[in-house]
N, C-alpha and C positions, 0 to 999 in steps of 0.2 A: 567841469560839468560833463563833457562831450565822455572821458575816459569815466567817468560811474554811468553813463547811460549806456555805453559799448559792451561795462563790465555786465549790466544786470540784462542787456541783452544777447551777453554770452551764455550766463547762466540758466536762462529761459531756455535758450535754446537746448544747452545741455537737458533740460528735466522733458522737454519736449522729445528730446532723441530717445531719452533712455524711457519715458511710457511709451513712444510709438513700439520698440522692441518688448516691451513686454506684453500692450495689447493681441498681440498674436496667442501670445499664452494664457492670459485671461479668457479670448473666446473658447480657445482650444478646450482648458478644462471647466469652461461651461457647458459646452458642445456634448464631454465626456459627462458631465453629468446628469447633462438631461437624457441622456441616452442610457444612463444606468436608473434614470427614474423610469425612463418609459417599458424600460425589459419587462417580461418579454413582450413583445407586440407581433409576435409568431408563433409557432409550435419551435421545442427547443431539442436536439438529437442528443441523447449521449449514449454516445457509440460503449461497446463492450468488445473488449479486445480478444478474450478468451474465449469457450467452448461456452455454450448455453449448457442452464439447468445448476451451474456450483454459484457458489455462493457471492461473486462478484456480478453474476449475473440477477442473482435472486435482489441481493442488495439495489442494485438499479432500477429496479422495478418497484420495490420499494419507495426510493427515497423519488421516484419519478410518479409515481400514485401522490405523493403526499404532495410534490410542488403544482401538479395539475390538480388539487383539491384548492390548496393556499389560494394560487396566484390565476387561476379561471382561462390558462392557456396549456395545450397539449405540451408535455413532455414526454419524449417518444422514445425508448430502448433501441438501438441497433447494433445486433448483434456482427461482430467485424473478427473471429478468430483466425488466429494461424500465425506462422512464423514465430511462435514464444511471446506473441503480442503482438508482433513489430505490427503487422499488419495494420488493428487499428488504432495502434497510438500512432501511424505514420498518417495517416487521415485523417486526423485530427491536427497535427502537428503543418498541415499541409492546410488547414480549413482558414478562412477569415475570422480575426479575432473581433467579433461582433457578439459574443455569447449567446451565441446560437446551435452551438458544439460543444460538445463536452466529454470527457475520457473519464468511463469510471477505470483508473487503474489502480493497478493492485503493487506491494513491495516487491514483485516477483520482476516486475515491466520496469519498475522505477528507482530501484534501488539492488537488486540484486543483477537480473541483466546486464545493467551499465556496468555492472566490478568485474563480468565475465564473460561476458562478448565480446570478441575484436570487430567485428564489421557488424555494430549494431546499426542500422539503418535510421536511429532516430539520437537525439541527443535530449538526455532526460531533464536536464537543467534550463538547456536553452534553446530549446521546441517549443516549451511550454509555459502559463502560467499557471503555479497553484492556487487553486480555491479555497480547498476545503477538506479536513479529515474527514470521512463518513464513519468508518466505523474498525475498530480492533478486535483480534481475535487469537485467541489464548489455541493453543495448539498441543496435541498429547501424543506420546510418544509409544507406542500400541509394541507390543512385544510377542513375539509368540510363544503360547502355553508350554511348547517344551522344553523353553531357556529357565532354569534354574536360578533364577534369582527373583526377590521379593520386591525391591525398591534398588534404585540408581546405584548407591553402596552398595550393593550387591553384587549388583552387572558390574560396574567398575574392576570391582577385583575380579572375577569371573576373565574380564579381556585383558588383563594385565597377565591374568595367568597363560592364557594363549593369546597371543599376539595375532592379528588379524583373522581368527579363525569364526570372529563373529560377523556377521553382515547387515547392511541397512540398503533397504529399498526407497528408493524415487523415481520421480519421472522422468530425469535426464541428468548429464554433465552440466552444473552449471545451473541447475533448480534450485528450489527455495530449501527443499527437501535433501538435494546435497549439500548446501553449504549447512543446513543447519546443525545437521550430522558430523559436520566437518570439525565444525566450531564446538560441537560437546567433546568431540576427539580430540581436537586440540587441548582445552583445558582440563579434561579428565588425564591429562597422560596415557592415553590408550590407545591403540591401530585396528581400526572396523575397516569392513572391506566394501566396495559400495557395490551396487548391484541394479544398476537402472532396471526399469519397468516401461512400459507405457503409460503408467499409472499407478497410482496405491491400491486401489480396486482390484486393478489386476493381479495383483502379488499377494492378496488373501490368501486366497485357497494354499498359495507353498506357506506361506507364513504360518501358516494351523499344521500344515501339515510338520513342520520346522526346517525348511530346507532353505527361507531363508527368517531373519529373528527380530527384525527393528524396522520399525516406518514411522514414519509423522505425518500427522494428517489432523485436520478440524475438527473441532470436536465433537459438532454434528455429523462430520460423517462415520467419526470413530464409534462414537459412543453404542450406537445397536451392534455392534460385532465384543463392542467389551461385554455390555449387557447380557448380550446371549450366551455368553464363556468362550467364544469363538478366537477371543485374542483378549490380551491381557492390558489393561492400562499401565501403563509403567511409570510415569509420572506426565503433567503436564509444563509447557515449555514457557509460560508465562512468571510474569514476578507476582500472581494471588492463583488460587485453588480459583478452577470455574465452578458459575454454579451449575452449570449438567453434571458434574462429577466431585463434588463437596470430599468426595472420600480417595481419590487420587492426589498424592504428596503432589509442590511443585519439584523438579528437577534442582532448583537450586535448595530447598529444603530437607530433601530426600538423598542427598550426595554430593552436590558439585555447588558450595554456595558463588552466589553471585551471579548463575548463568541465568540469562532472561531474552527471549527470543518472544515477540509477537510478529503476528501478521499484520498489516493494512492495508483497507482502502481507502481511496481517495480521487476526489476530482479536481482534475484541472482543463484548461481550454488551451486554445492554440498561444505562441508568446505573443508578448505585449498587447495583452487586454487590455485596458484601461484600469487601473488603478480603484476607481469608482465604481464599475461594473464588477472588478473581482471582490473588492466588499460588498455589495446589494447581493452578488449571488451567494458568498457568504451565510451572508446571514440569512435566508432565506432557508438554504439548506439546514444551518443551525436549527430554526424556528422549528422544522422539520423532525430533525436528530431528538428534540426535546418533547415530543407530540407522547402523551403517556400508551399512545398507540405500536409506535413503533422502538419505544424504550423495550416493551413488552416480547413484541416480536424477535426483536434483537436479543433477548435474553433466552428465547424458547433456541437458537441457536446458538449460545455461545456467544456474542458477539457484545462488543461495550459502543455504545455510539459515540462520534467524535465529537469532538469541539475545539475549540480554538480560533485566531485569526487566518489569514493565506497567509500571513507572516511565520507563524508558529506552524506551521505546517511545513512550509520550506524549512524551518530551521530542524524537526523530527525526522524529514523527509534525508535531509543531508548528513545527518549525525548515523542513518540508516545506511544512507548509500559507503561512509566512509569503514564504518565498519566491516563491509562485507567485500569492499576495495580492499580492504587490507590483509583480511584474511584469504581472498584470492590470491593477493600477491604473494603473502608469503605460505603458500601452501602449492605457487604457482599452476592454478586453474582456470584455465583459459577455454574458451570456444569459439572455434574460428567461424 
């Protein structure tokens, strides 16, 4: 008798030990829930890393009008440019994860950076949590009027015929704008020369004039210089025809199949959000993404609104960043 009363208060004791250790994690993610039910219960910051006025900044103001209409508290744009981003995704990445901060970043901060920085100041994996796609963007390849050629087949053979005698402008060693260029040279078999800028803006005026022949750029801010016959669309960089330009081939249909290059953005907060919170913000943004207001807007730009989970996000986000790690490495481009 004595040993089955010992027995069944050993086993008490045992379930008694193993809920006291899990009551901590019970409050914990109820704690975590009520605090993703209560968001916001403040004005919410999401910082912008780049220059005001382009399109990662327009986008914020956007999708920051629409969550201050939904949800009846201030969500506030601050603009944080400089260093190729670092600046404000390091402020962010430095913030309390209360979701009270936020990074609109772009594939330029978060996937292209990481594969060609040596001393990037932030780490784009595990800085951060991701939230949420906001939105993609189809990108066109602007030529200038006195390169002889029609469509990508064209150009191709054209720089096979001289070896590096054609050029592409970006905004630096290490931009979206060189590796994108990088990676059409790669799989076309052909040697462009690259030609930093300060900018794509800036390198109009020689690109018309032809002294130098290839840029990429958005397609809102391509398109009035195509319009005008100022520069030529050459093809666009995405896997569908946009619709600001129905009558510009893609790149991979017009010469190089298979090549597919978009932009994005996207938001994330500082790492280890709560799990709870990174869904509630989620979806919120979604609700947002799908408003036939800003489907609308998004389409007067070029742009496709996102969707998905923070799951599906990190998983586009990383299949981005691996890609462009690779082509770094083996094309060996680095920025110190």
């Amino acid at each position: 008798m004595s040993t089955h009363i010992h027995r069944r208060s050993f086993v008490c004791a045992a379930i008694l030990g193993k809920a006291l250790r899990i009551l901590p994690a019970i409050a914990l993610a109820s704690a975590s829930l009520a605090h993703a039910q209560a968001w916001p219960s403040k004005p919410v910051r999401i910082v912008v890393p780049v220059s005001p006025g382009g399109a990662t900044d327009l986008l914020a103001r956007m999708v920051a009008q629409g969550l201050t209409q939904n949800l009846g508290q201030q969500f506030i744009v601050d603009g944080k440019p400089g260093a190729a981003g670092s600046v404000g995704s390091v402020e962010v990445a430095r913030a309390p994860s209360d979701g009270y901060t936020l990074l609109m970043a772009t594939s330029s901060t978060h996937a292209v950076a990481p594969a060609v920085m040596k001393n990037l100041r932030y780490n784009a994996v595990e800085d951060f949590t991701p939230i949420a796609l906001v939105a993609e963007s189809n990108n066109v390849f602007t030529m200038s009027p006195k390169v002889e050629a029609k469509d990508v087949k064209e150009f191709i053979a054209l720089a096979k015929q001289k070896p590096g005698y054609y050029n592409y402008v970006s905004s630096g060693i290490g931009s979206f704008g060189h590796l994108v260029f990088e990676l059409f040279a790669a799989q076309a078999g052909i040697k462009l020369t690259h030609v930093p800028y300060k900018g794509t803006a800036a390198a109009i005026p020689d690109m018309v004039a032809g002294s130098v022949h290839l840029a990429a750029d958005s397609m809102a801010s391509a398109m009035p210089h195509v319009k005008e016959g100022r520069l030529r669309g050459l093809a666009v960089t995405g896997p569908s025809r946009s619709s600001l330009a129905p009558n510009i081939a893609t790149v991979s249909e017009s010469g190089l199949p298979g090549f597919n290059v978009l932009s994005w953005f996207g938001l994330y907060a500082p790492r280890n959000l709560p799990p709870q919170l990174a869904q509630r913000i989620n979806e919120e943004v979604n609700k947002v993404l799908r408003s036939p207001e800003i489907v609308a807007r998004f389409a007067a730009l070029g742009l496709e609104p996102g969707r998905g989970t923070p799951e599906q996000f990190a998983t586009m986000v990383a299949g981005e960043r691996q890609r462009w790690t690779r082509l770094a490495k083996d094309l060996k481009i680095t920025v110190d």
